[in-house]
C-alpha positions in Angstrom: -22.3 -32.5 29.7 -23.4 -36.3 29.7 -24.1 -38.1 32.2 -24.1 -42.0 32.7 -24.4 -44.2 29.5 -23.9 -40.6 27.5 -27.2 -39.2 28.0 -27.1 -35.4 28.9 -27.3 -34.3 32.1 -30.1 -33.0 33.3 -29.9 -29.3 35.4 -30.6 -29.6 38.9 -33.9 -27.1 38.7 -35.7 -29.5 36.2 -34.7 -32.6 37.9 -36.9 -30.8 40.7 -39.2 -29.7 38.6 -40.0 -33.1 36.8 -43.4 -34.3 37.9 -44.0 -36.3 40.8 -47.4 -37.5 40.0 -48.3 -39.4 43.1 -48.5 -36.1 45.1 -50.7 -34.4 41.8 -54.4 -34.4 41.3 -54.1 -34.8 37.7 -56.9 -34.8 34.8 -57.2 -37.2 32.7 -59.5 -35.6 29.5 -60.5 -38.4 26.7 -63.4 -37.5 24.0 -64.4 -39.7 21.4 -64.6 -38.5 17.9 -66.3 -41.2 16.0 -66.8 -44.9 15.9 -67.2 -47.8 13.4 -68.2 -51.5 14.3 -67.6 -54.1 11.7 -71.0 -55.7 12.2 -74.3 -54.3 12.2 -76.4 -53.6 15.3 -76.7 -51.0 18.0 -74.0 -50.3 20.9 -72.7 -48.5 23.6 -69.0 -47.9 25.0 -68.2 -48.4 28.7 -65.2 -46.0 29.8 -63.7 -47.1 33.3 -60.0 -45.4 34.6 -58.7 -48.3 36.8 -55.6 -49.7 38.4 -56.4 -53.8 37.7 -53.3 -54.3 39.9 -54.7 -52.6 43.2 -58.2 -53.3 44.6 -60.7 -50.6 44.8 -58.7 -48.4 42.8 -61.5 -46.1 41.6 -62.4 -44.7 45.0 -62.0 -41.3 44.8 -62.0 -40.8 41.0 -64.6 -38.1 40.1 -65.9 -37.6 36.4 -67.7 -35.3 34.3 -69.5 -36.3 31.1 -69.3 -33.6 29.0 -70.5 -30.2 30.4 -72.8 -32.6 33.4 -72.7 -33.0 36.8 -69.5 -34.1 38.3 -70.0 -37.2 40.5 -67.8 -39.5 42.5 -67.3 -42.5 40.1 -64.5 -43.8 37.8 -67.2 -45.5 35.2 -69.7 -44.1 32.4 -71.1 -45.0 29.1 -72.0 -43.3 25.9 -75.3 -43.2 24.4 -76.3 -45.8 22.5 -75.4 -45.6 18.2 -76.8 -47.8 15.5 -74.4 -49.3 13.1 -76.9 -50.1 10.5 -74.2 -49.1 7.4 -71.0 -51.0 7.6 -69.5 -48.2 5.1 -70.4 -45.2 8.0 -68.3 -43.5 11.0 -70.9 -42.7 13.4 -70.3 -39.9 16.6 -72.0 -39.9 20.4 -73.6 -37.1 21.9 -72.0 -38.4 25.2 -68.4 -37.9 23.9 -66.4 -36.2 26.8 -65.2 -37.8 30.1 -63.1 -35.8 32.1 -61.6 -38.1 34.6 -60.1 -36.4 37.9 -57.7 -38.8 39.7 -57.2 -38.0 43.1 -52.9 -37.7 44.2 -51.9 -41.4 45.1 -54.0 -42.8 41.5 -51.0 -42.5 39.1 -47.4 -43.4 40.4 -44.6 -44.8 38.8 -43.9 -48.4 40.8 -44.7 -51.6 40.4 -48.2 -51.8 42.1 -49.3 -48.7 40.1 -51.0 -48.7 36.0 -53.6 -46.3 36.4 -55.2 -47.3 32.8 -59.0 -46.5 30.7 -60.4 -49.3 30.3 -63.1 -49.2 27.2 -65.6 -52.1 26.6 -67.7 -52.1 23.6 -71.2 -53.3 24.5 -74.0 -54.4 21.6 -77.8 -54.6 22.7 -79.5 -57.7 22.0 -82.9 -55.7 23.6 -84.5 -52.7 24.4 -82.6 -52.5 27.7 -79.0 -51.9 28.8 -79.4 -55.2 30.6 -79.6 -56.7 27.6 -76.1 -56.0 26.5 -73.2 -58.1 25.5 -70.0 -57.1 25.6 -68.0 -57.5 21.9 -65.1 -56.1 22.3 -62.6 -54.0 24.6 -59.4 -51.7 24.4 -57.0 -50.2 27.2 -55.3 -46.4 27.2 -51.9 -46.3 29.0 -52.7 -43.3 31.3 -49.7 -43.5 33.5 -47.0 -44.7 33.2 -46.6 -44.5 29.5 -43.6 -45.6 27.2 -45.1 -45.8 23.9 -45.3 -43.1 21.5 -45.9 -39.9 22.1 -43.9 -39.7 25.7 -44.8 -37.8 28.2 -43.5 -34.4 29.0 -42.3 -35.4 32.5 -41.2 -31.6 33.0 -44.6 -30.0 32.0 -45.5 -26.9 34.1 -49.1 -26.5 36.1 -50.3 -24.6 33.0 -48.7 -27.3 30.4 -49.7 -30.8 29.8 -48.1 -34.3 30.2 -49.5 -35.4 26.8 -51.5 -33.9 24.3 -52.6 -35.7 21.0 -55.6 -37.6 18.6 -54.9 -40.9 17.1 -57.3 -44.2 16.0 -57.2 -47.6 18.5 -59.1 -50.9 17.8 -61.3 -52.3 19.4 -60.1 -56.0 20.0 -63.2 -58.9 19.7 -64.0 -60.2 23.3 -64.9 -63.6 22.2 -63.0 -66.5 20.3 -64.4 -65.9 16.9 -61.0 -66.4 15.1 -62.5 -65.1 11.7 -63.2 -61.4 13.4 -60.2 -60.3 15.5 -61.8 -56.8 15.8 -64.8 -55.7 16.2 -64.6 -51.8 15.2 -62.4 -49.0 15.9 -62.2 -45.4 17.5 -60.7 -42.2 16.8 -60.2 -40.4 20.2 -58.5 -37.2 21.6 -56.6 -37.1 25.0 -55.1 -34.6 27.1 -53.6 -35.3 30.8 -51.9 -32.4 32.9 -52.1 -31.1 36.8 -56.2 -30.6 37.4 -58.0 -27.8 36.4 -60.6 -25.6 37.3 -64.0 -26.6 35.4 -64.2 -23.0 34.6 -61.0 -22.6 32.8 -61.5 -23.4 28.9 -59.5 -25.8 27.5 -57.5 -25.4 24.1 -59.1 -27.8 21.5 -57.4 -30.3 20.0 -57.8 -31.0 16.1 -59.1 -34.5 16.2 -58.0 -37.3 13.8 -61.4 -38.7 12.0 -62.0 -42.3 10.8 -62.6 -42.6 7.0 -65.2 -45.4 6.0 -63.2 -49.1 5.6 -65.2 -51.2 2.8 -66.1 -54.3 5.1 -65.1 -57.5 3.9 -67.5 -60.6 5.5 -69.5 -60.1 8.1 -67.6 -60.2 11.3 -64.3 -59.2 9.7 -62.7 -56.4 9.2 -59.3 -55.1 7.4 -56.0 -55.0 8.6 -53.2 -54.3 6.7 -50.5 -57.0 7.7 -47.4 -55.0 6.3 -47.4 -52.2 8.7 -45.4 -52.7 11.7 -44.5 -49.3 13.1 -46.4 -46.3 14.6 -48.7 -45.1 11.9 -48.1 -42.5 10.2 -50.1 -39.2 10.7 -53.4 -39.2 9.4 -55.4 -36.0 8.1 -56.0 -33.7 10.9 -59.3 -32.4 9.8 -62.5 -32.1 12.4 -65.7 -34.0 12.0 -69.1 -32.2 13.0 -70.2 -33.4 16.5 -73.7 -34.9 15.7 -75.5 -38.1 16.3 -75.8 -40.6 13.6 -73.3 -41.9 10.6 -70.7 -39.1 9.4 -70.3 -38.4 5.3 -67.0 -38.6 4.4 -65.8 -38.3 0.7 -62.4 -39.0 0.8 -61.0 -42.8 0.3 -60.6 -45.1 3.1 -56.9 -45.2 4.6 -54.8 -48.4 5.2 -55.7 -49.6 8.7 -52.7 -50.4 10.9 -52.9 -51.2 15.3 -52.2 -47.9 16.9 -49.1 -48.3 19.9 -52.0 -48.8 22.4 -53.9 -51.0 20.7 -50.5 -53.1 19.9 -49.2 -52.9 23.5 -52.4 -54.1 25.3 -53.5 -56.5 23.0 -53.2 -59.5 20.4 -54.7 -62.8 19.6 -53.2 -66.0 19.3 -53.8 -69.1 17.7 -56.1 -70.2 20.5 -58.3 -67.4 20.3 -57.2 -65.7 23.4 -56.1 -62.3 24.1 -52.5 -61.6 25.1 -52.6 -58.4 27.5 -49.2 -56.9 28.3 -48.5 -53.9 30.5 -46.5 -50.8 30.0 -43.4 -50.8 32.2 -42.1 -48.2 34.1 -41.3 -44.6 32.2 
């Protein structure tokens, strides 16, 4: 039976079923499978689940970095990897942050876009201090209406989304020969929090494949594509610090939906954020 503008109707029990997420603690669960910068040098990525449209969002967020300690903060960073071949993928040892956001975080109104914030940071020293950030990308965590959707009627046990895909990493400054300045393959989950205790089903990552840089500062984009890429292989990559060996050919690089969403340049060198609206 359809309902208004012919879209079925929905039975009563799911429409009270369907999730509610400002009375949920809910898990967030990113990992980062590999990374390639399109210049040389050694960096770091900054991971930070925010609201930028309330202050003091992050109080109450707790997070665990891989199998640590879970503390009381909505901000971490990997370890630091050396891009010292422009033809590798590299990995971090610091590769899982489990983000729990406390009921309240994620809500579907106009005050509310609970997002992850990532920062790519490059080390001009021997310290941390020393860093300068290069480049930056945003995760829609809630709401989301790009591609995949959420699955708004997801039991405890289920999740909300579930999936691997590549983002760029667009160039913080106004260097308007190097739009990017790498990439990252990722996996995300996000469903109703967890006990620590309980394993989690792995998800078969997507894995970058070595672009052949062009000058230094640049690298490829292929202009033509337009629409969600396509799926890539879904084969794993060993988790191990330093650059990944991978034999097959490089494929055609294309903006993921995030990537696409939160972020292009313009002619004045500036980076045009737009929000997800309402899903």
């Amino acid at each position: 039976m359809a309902g208004k503008a012919g879209e079925p109707r929905v039975p009563l029990t799911l429409l009270k079923s369907r999730l509610k997420a400002e009375e949920k603690i809910l898990d967030f669960d990113f990992e980062l499978t590999s990374v390639q910068f399109n210049e040389t040098g050694r960096y770091f990525l900054r991971l930070t689940a925010e609201n930028p449209l309330l202050e003091g969002s992050g109080a109450g967020v707790r997070l665990q970095v891989n199998e640590g300690e879970i503390l009381y903060t909505n901000t971490a960073t990997t370890d630091v990897v050396e891009q010292s071949n422009l033809n590798e993928v590299y990995t971090f040892e610091k590769r899982r942050f489990l983000f729990t956001l406390p009921k309240g975080f994620c809500k579907n109104d106009k005050t509310h876009d609970a997002r992850l914030r990532i920062e790519a940071l490059r080390l001009h020293g021997s310290s941390l201090k020393s860093s300068i950030k290069t480049g930056e990308a945003f995760f829609a965590i809630y709401p989301r209406t790009n591609q995949p959707r959420m699955n708004l009627f997801a039991s405890r046990d289920e999740d909300l989304y579930r999936y691997s895909d590549i983002m760029v990493l667009l160039r913080a400054g106004r260097d308007e020969l190097a739009m990017h300045c790498g990439r990252l393959a990722y996996t995300v989950s996000f469903h109703e929090h967890r006990p620590v205790a309980q394993r989690r089903t792995p998800i078969t990552p997507r894995r970058l494949s070595p672009l052949p840089p062009g000058k230094q500062g640049e690298m490829p984009v292929e202009t033509s594509q337009t629409n969600y890429p396509p799926p890539l292989q879904y084969l794993g990559i060993p988790h191990q610090t330093g650059p990944v060996s991978i034999a097959e050919p490089p494929f055609p690089f294309s903006l993921t939906a995030e990537s696409r969403a939160f972020g292009v340049r313009n002619n004045s060198g500036s980076c045009l954020h737009a929000h997800f609206g309402a899903g």
